[in-house]
KOLDORO-860454 format. One record per residue: residue in one letter; x negated, y, z negated of N, C-alpha, C in turn. Coordinates in steps of 0.02 Angstrom, whole numbers, plus 50000, padded with zeros to 5 digits. Last residue first. Layout:
<kolpas>
AXYZXYZXYZ;...
</kolpas>
This chain:
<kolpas>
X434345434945899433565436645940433045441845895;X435415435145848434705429945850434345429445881;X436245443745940435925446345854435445440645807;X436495436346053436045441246033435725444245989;X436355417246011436915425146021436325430845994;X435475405346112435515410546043435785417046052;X436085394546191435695401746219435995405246134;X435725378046187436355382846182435905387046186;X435365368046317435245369546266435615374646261;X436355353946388435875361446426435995362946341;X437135344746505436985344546437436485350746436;X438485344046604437935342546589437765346646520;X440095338546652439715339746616438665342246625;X441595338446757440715336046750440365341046734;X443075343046713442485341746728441885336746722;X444395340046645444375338746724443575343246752;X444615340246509444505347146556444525345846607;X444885327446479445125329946462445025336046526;X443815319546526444395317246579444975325546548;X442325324146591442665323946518443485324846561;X440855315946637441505318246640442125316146595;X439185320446604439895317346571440525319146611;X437595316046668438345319946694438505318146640;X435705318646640436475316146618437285320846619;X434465319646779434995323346746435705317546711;X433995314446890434265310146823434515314546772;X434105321347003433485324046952433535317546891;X434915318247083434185319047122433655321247063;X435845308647045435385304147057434765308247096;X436405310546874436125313046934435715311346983;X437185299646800436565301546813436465305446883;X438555298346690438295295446727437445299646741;X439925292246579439265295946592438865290246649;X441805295446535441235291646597440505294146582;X442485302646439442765294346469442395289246500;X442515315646320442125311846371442275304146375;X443485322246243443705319246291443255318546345;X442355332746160443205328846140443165327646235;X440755337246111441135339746197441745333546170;X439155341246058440105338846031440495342046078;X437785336046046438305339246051438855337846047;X436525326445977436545332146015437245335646032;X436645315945826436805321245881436635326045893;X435265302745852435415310845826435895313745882;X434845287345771435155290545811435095300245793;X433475274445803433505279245768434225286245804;X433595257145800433775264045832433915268545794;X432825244145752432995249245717433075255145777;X432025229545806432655233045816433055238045767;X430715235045815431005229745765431875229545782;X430875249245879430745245445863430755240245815;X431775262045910431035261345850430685257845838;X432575268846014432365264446009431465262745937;X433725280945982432885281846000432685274345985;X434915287146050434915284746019434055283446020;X436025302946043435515298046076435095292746031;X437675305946080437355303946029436745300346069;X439115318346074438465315746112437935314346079;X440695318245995439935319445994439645314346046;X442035318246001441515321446058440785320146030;X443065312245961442775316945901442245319645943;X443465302746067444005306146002443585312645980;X442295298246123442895300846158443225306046120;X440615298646106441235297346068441815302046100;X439335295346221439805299546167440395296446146;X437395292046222438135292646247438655294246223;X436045288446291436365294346268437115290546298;X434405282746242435115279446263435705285846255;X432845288246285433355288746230434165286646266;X431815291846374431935284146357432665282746304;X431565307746330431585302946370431525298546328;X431825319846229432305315046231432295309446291;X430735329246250430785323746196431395321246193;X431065330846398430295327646375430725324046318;X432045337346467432245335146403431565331846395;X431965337346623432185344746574432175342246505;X431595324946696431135330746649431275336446600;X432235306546625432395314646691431795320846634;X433055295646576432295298146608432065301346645;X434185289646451433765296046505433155295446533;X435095276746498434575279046443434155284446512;X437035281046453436335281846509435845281146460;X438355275046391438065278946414437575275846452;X440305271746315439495268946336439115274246375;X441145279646213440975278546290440305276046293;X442235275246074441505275146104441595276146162;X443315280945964443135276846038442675279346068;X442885288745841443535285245844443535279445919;X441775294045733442085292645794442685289245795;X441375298145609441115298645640441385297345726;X442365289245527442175292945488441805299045550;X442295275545581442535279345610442735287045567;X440585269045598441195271345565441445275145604;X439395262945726439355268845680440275268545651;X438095254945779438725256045766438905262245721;X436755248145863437045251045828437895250945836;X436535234045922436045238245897436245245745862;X437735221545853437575228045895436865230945885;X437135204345856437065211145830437095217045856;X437855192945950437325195845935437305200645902;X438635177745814438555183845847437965187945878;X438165163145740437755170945741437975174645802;X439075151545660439185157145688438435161945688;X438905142045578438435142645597438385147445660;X440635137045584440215136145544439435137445607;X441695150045669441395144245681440915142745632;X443075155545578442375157345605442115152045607;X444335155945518444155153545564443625151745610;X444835168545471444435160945414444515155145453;X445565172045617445665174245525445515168145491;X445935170145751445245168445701445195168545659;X446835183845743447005175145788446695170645746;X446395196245643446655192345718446765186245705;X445845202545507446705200645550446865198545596;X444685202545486444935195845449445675196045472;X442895202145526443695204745569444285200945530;X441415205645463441935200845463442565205145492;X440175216745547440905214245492441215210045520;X439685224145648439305220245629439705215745539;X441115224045760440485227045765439975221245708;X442145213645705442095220345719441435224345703;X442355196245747441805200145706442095209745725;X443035187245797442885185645729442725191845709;X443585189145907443705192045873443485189845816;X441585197945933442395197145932442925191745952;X440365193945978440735190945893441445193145896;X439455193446065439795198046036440065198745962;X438565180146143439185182146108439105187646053;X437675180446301437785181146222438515181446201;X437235176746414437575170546362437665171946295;X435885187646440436285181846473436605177346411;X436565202146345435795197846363436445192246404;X436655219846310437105214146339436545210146369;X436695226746183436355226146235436635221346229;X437905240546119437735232646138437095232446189;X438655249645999438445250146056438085242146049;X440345253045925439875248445950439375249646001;X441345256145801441205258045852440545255045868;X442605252145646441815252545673441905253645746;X443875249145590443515253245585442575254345602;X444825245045703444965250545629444495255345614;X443975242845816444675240945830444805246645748;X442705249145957443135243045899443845245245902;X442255247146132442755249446069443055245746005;X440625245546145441315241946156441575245446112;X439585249946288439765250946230440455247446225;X437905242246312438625242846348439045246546276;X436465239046447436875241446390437685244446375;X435505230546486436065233246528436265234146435;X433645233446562434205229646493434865233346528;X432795235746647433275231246662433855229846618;X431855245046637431885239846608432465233646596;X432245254246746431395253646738431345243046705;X433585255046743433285251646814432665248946780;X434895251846633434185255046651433525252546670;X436355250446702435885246446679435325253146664;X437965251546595437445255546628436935249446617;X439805252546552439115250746541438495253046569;X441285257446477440735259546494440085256846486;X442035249646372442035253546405441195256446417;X442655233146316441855237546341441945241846367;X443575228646192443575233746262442805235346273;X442665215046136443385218846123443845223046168;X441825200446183441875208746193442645211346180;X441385187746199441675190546129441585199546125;X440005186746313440695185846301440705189346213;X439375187946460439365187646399439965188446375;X439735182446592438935182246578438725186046507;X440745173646665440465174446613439875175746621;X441025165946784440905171446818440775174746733;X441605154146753441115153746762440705159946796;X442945149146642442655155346678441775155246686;X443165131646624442645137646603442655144346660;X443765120246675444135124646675443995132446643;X442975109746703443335115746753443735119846736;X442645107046571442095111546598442315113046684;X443615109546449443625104946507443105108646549;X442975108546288443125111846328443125107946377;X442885105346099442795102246139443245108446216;X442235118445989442705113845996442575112846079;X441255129545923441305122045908441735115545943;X441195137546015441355139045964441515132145900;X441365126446155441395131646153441455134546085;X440935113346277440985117346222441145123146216;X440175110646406440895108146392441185109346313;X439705122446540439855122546479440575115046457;X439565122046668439545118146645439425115946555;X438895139246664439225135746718438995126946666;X438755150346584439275144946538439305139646611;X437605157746636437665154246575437985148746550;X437225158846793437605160646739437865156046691;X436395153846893436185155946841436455158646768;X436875154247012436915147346997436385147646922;X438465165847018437685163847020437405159546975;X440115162247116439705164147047438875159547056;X440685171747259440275165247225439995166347160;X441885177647340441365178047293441255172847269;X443205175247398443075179347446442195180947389;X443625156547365443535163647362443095168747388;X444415143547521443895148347454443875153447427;X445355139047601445505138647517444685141347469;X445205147747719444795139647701445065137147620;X445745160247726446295155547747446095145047733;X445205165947550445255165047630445855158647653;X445925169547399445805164347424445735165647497;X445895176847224446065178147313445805173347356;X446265173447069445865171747122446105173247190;X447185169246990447015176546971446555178147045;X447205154846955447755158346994447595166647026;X445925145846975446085151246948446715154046994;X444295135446989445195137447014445425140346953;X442785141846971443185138246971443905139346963;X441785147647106442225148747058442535141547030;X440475139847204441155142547199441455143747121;X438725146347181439315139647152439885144647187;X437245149347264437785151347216438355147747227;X436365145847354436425143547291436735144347259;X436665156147447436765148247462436735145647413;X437685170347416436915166347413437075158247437;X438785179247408438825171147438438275167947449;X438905191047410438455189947459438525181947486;X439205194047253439715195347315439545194647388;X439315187447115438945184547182439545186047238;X439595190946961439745188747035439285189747078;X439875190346803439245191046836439625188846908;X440695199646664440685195246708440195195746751;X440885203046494440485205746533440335199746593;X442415201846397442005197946425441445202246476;X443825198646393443205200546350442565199446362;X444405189346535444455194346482443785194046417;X445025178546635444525186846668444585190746607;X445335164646550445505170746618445085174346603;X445155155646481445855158846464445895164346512;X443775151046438444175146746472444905148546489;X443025155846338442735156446369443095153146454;X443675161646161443645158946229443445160346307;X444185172646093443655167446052443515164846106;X445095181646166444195184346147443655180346139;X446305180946145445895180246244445005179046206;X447515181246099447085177946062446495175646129;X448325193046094448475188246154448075182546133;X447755202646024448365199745977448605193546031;X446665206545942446665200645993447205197346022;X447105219845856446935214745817446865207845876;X448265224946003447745226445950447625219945927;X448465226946164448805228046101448275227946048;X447095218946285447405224446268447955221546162;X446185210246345447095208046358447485213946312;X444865211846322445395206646261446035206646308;X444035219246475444405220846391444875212846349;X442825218346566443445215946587443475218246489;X441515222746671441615221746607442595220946615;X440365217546801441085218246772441495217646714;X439165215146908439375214146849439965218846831;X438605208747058439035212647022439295211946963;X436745207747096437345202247057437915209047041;X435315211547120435855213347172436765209947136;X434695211847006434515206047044435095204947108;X434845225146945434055223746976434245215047037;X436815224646954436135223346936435565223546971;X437925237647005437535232247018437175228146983;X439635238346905438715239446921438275232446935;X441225245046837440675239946890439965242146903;X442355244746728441655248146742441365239646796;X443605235746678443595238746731442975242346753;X444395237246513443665237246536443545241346599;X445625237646474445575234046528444765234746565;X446305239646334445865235946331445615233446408;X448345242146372447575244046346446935239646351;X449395239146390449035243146450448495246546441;X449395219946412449745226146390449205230046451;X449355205746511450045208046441450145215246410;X448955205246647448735211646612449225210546555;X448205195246782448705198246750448675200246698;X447215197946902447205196646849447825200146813;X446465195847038446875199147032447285198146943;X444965196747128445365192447090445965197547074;X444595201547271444235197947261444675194247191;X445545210047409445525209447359445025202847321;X444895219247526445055213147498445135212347424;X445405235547635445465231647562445535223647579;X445505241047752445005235847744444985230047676;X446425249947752446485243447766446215237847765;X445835262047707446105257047651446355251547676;X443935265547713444635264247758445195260147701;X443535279647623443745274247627444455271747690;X442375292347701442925291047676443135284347687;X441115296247717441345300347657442205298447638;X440855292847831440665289347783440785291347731;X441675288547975441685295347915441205291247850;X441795279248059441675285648079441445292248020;X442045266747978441305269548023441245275548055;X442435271847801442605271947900441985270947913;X441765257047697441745266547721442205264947806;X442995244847633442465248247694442485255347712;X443165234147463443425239147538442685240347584;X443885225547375443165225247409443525231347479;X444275223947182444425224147273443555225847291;X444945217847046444475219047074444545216947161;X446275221946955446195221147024445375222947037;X447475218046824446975220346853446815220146904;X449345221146834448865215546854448165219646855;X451035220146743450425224046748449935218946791;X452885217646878452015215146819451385217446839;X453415223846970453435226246877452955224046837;X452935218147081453405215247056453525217346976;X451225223747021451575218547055452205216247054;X450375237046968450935232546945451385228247020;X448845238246940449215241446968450115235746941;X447285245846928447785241646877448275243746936;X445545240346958445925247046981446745242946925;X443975244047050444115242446991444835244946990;X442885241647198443435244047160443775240447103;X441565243247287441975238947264442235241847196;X441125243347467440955247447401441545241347374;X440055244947625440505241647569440375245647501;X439055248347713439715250347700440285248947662;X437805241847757438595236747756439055240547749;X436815250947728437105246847812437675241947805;X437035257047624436875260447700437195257447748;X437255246847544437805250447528437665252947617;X436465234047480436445235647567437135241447573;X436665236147346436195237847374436165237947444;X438485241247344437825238247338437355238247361;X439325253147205439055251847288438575244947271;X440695253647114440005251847125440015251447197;X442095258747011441585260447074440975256747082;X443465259646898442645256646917442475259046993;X444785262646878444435262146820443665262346826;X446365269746901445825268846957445035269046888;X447395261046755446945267146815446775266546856;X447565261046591447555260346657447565264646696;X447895264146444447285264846483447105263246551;X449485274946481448915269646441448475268846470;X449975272646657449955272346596449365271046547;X449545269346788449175274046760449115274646691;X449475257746929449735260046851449195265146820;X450165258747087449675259447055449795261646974;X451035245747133450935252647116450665254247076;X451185234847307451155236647226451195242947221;X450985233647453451355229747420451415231647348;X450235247147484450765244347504451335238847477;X449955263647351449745255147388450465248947431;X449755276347358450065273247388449845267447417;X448405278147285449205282047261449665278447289;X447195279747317447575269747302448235273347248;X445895284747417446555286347384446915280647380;X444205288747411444805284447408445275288047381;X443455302147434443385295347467443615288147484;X444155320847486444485311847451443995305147491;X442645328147428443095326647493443565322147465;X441855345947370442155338647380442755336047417;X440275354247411440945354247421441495346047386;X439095364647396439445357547377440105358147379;X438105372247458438765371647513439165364447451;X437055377247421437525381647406438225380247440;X436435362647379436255365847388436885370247385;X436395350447269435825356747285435875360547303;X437335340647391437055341247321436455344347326;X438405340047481437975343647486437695346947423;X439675333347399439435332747434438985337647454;X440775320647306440185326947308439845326847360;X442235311947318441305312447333440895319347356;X443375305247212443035310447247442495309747284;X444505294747212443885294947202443535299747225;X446065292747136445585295347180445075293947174;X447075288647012447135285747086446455288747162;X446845293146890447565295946924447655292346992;X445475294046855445915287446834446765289646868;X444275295046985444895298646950445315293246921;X442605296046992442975293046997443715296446950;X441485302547102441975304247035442645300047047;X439905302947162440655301147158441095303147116;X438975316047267439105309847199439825310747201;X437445313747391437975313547374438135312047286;X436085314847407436445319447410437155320847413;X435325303747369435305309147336435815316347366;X435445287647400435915293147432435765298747352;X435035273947331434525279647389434675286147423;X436555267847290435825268247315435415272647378;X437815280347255437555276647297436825275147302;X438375285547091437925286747158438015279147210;X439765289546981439215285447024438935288847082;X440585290546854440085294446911439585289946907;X442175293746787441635288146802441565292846847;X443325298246753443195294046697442565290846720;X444365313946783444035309246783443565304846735;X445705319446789445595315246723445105310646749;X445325327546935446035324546893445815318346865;X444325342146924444495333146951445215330846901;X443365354647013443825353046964444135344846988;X442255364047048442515358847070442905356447006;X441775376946998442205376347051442505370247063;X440205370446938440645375146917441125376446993;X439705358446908439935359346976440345366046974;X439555356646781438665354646810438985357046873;X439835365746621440065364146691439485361846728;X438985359746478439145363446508439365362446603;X438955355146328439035354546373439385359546410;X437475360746216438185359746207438155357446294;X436215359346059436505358246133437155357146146;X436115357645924435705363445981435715363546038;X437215359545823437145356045862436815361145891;X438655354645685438205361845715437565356445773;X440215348745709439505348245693438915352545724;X441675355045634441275355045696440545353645679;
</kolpas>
């Protein structure tokens, strides 16, 4: 056990959740929070502060009409985001696995608060925006977040089993995988249609229900890793690529960087800043190493540069990363600006201190086994964890010295 001057502690004492994995807010709404349940729910906190919090069902996708919802393995009810017109549009948008006819499929959807209830999803409203077929039941990413420039971003996993084994990663042209995706759910006038895709939900006009932004990287890519590409046939909803599993990303508003963590694969663990058009390096690369058992094996593009995690760490130390928050809340002074986030397997809560030159300086703060989601309080910035294991939300609070240390 690593000795440690901070531990986690209940932030809702009473409220209890089924294996949740994600917490979100709504823009400008301090008095609500979400919880997302990988079992099929979404909670929403409610009367934050004060002595009445209570929680309500805001979605339920237990009983979907045509499909069923998958839980196995890493599948789930996986993502949540609101968008910035969240108040007055009422829209939110969903991350989710479910099985079609026995076949696994990802599912990015688009639903509507009731207008009568705002604390609860209508489920008829569901659109579905792509629908993506799944070979296993690991690696499915699924985290959603706005960006500063209103754009939905969407981390998506390899296609799951191990070592790439679908061979999804090196490529920029093979479907909705490894990948950190950029959408345009507003339909700007400048923003491009997609390009054709089975995976794709279509209106009765033959378009999609989202537009990719006339800013994203690979649009008219006819390359790729050296070799020649049909540039319709580029995922153009790319906005970085050679990602293994990203679980868990976050922007941080002040400075916009979006940071992400990806799960290696033997033996390294990853944290990422995610820039427009980068590559990752998977599967060539595991974290900041040559990868020499996948698909790619002495295959590496001549003049290959990956971007560099900004950190990583052995699995000596972890086993699966959760991406995190960079803090900027008052109870912690000397831990503002610091990237905080944990290791699933082995629990530690790790912050990370930016030093410059690109050197992050890391230190654990605590050791909590089965954190899945971190999020932010949105009336203090307080850092949540929900730890899917206990079926709480976390917070972080200094340990109280046993009496005979006093």
């Amino acid at each position: 056990m690593v000795q440690t001057d901070y531990e986690l502690t209940d932030a809702f004492p009473g409220l209890k959740f089924d294996m949740p994995l994600g917490i979100v807010s709504a823009p400008g709404d301090k008095q609500r929070l979400f919880v997302v349940e990988k079992t099929g729910h979404i909670q929403v906190i409610t009367g934050l502060g004060t002595d009445k919090q209570e929680k309500h069902l805001f979605l339920d996708l237990t009983q979907l009409p045509d499909a069923t919802l998958a839980t196995e393995g890493e599948c789930g009810l996986l993502g949540l985001a609101f968008p910035p017109d969240h108040a007055k549009s009422g829209r939110c948008f969903v991350y989710y696995s479910q099985k079609i006819g026995g076949v696994l499929h990802q599912r990015l959807s688009r639903f509507q608060v009731s207008p009568n209830d705002p604390n609860r999803v209508d489920n008829r409203t569901e659109q579905p925006l792509f629908t993506q077929k799944d070979p296993a039941s690991n690696h499915n990413g699924g985290d959603l977040h706005f960006g500063p420039d209103g754009f939905l971003y969407i981390s998506v996993g390899d296609g799951g089993a191990a070592d790439d084994k679908y061979d999804n990663a090196r490529f920029i042209n093979k479907g909705f995988h490894a990948a950190i995706l950029c959408i345009d759910v507003d339909k700007r006038a400048e923003s491009l249609p997609p390009n054709p895709h089975s995976a794709i939900a279509l209106d009765t006009n033959g378009a999609a229900f989202y537009a990719v932004p006339a800013g994203n990287p690979f649009i008219g890519s006819s390359t790729h890793h050296g070799e020649n590409i049909d540039p319709q046939t580029v995922r153009t909803e790319i906005w970085a690529t050679g990602l293994r599993n990203p679980w868990r990303m976050s922007f941080d508003v002040p400075t916009g960087r979006l940071f992400c963590g990806d799960v290696g694969q033997n033996l390294y663990e990853e944290i990422d800043l995610i820039t427009r058009g980068g590559d990752y390096g998977w599967s060539y690369r595991e974290a900041l190493h040559p990868f020499t058992t996948g698909p790619g094996k002495d295959q590496e593009p001549a003049k290959f540069q990956p971007i560099a995690p900004i950190f990583e760490y052995p699995h000596t130390v972890g086993l699966s990363v959760t991406g995190g928050v960079v803090y900027r809340g008052k109870d912690f002074p000397q831990h503002n600006e610091k990237y905080i986030f944990a290791d699933y397997v082995t629990g530690r809560v790790i912050a990370l201190k930016d030093g410059g030159s690109g050197i992050w300086a890391d230190e654990t703060l605590a050791q909590d086994p089965g954190i899945a989601g971190i999020g932010l309080d949105p009336r203090s910035g307080v850092v949540l964890f929900a730890n899917l294991a206990s079926g709480q939300i976390k917070r972080l609070q200094r340990k109280t010295a046993p009496a005979s240390a006093k």
